[in-house]
C-alpha positions in Angstrom: -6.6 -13.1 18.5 -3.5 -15.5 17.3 -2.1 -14.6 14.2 -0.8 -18.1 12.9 2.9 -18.8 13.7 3.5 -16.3 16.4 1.9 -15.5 19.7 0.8 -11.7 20.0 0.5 -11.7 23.9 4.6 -13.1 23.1 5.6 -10.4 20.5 8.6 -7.7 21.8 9.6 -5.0 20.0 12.8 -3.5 18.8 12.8 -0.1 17.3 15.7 0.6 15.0 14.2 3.8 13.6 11.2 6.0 14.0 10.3 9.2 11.2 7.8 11.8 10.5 8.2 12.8 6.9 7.0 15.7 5.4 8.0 15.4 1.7 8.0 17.8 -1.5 6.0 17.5 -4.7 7.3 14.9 -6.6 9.5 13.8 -4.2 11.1 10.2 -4.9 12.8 7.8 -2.7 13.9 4.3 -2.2 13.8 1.6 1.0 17.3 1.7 2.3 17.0 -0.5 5.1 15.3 -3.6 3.8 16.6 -6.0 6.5 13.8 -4.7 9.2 10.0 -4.7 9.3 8.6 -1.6 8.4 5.3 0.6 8.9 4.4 3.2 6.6 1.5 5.5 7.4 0.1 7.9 5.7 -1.2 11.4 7.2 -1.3 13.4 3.8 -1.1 13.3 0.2 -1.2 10.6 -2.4 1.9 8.7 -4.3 3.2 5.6 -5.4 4.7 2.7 -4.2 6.5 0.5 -6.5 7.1 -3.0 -5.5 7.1 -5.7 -8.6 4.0 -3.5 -9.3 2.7 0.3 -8.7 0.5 0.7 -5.9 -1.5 4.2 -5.5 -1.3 5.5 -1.5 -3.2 7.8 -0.3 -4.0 9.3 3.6 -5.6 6.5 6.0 -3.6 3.9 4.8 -1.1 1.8 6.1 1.8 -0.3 4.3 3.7 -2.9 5.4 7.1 -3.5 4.1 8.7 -7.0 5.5 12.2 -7.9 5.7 13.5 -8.0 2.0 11.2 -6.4 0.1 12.3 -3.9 -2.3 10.2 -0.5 -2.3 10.4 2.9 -4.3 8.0 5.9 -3.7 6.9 8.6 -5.4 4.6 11.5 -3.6 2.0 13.2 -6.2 2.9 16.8 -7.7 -0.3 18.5 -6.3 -0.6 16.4 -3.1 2.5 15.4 -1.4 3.1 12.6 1.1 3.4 12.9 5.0 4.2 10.0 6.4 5.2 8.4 9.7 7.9 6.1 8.9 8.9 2.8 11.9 11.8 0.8 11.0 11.7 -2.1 13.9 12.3 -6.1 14.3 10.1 -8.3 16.5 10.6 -11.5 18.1 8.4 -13.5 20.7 9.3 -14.4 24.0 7.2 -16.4 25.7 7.1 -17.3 29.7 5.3 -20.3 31.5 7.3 -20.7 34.6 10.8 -19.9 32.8 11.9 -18.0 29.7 11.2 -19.5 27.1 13.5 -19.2 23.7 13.6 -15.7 21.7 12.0 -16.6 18.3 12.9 -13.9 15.8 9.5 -13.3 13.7 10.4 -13.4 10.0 7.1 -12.2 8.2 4.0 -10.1 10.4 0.8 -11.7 9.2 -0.1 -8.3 7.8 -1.1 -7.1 4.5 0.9 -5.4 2.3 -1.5 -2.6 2.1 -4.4 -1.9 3.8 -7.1 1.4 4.0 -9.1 2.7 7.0 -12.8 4.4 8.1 -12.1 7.9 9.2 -12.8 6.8 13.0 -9.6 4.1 13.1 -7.7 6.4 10.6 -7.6 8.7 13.5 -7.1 6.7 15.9 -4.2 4.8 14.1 -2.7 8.3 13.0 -2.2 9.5 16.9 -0.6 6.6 18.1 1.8 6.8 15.1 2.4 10.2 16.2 2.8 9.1 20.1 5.4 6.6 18.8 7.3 9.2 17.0 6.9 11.9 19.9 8.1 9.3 22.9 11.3 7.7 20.9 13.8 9.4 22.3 16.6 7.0 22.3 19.7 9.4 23.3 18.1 9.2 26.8 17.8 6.4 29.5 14.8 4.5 29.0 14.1 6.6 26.3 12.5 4.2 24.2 10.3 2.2 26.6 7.4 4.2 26.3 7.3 4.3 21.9 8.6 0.6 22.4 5.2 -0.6 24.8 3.0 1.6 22.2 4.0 -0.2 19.0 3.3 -3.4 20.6 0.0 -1.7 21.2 0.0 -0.6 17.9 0.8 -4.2 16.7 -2.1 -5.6 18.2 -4.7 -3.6 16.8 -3.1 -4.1 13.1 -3.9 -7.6 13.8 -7.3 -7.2 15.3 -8.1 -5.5 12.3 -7.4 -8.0 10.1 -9.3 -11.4 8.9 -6.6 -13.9 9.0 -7.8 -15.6 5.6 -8.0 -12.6 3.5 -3.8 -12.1 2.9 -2.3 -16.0 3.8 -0.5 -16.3 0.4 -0.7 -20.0 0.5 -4.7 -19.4 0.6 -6.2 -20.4 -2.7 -8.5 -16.9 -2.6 -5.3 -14.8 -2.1 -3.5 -16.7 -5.2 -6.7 -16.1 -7.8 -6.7 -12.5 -6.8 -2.9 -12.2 -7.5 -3.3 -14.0 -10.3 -6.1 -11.6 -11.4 -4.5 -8.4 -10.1 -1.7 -9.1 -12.5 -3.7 -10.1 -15.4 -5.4 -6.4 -15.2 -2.0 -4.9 -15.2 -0.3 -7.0 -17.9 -3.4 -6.9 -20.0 -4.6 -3.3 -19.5 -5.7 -2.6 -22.7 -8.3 -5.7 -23.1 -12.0 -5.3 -22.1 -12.5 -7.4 -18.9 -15.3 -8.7 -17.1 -14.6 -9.3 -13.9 -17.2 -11.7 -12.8 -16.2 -14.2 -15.7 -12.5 -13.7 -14.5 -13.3 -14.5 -10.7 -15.0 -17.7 -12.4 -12.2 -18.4 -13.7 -9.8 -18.7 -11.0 -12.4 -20.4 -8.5 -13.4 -17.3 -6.2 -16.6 -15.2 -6.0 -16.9 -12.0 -7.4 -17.7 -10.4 -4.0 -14.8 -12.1 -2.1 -12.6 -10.8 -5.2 -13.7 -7.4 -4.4 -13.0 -7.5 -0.8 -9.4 -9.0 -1.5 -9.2 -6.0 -3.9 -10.5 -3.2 -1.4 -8.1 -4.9 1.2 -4.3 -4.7 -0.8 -5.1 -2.2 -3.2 -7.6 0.4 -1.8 -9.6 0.1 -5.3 -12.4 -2.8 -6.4 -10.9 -4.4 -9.0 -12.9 -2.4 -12.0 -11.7 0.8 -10.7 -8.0 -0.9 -10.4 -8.3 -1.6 -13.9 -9.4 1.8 -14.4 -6.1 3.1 -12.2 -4.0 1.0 -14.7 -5.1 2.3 -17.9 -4.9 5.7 -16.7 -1.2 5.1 -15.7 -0.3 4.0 -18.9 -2.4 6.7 -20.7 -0.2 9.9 -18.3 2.9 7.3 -19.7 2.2 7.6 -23.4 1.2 11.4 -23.0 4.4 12.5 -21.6 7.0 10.1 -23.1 5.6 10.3 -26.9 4.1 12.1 -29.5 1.1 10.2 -30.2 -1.9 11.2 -31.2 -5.0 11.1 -28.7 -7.2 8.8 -30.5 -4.0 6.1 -30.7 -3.1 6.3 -27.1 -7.1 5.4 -26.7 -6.7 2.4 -28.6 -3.6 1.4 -27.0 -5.0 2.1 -23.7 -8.1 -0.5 -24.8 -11.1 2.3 -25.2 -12.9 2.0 -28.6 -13.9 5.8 -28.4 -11.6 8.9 -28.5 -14.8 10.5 -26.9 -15.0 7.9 -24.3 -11.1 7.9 -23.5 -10.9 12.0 -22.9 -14.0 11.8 -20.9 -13.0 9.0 -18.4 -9.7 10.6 -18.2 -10.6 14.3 -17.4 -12.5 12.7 -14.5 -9.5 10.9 -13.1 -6.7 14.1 -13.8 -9.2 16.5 -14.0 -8.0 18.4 -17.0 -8.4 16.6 -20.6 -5.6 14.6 -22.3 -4.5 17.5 -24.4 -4.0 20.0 -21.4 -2.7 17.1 -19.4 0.7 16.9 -22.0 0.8 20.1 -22.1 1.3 21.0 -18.8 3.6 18.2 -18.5 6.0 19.3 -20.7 5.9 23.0 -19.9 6.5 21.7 -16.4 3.2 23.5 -15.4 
């Protein structure tokens, strides 16, 4: 497979950095180097990653950070993030009788984020890990071998992919942006996501797949993810009462509101603010 612009039997790899991070609870960070392509992929835990947006990680998945981006992370209190973290650039270099010009790859026709069956999850987590294990770059040739496995690595990424489900000029990918921010900037409204897909001129299946693909939710259970954000938000940072942050939050019911959210936290909106601000 061809990913559009570059050649992947051309692509060479330069590794600037390779990480295993074991983090705390609650641990908070921010993308230092932003001039270099980045994988992030997730052994353990669950957090955040904060783009223009919050996006919930969680083990098995895989983010891609290209040159320029902007990132902040977050690990979860109760589950904290391990991660194996490669910092590289790429180029392709093609040959047909002579060299032919190096041509500096700008943006990796990846998604941004992207969750895996237990089988590739595995398989995906141990070549991280053989990266990691064989960059040893204080030594001669000592990053040949973790060099030739991200390239490796590389192509299965984008055998893994379907090449029209994150091409940002695609019409599909622009209604599910479009849609993906309309459920975050209109969280507390009552949304139906089969007239919404309408809307923007994409099927309600395909919308779901796009969901799956760059946020690990369907996009009901993304709304879902949103609400519950804001809901932990109003909680910790004011004094409201429970039935208010309902409303605000777009449930009609205080009933409904502490039930869906003691299945997400597990503990009920009362206990949650309390054990947020006893630092439980």
């Amino acid at each position: 497979m061809e990913a559009a612009g570059y050649n992947l039997n051309d692509l060479n790899v330069h590794i600037h950095f390779v990480l295993d991070k074991v983090t705390y609870p609650g641990w908070e960070d921010i993308r230092n180097m932003v001039n270099v392509h980045s994988l992030y992929w997730v052994h353990e835990g669950a957090g955040i990653f904060r783009t223009n947006v919050e996006h919930q990680v969680q083990a098995g998945m895989l983010i891609y950070l290209k040159p320029g981006l902007q990132l902040s992370m977050r690990s979860e209190m109760d589950a904290p993030l391990r991660m194996t973290m490669l910092l590289f650039d790429c180029a392709e270099l093609g040959y047909d009788a002579v060299w032919k010009d190096v041509q500096p790859i700008g943006t990796l026709r990846l998604p941004f984020l992207s969750q895996y069956c237990d089988q590739q999850a595995e398989e995906l987590g141990r070549l991280f890990r053989e990266i990691h294990q064989d960059w040893l770059p204080g030594l001669t040739a000592g990053t040949a071998v973790s060099r030739a496995k991200s390239q490796i690595l590389l192509h299965k990424l984008h055998q893994t992919v379907q090449a029209d489900w994150n091409l940002p000029e695609s019409g599909a990918f622009a209604a599910f942006e479009q849609i993906k921010s309309k459920l975050e900037n209109a969280y507390m409204e009552h949304h139906r996501i089969e007239k919404l897909a309408d809307e923007y001129g994409i099927s309600a299946s395909y919308l779901r797949k796009l969901f799956l693909k760059h946020t690990g939710m369907g996009p009901k259970e993304y709304h879902m993810h949103i609400q519950n954000q804001q809901a932990c938000r109003y909680l910790i940072f004011t004094g409201y009462p429970v039935r208010e942050i309902a409303k605000l939050c777009g449930f009609y019911e205080e009933y409904h509101f502490s039930k869906i959210f003691k299945q997400l936290n597990g503990v009920s909106p009362t206990l949650y603010r309390s054990r947020q601000r006893n630092g439980e």
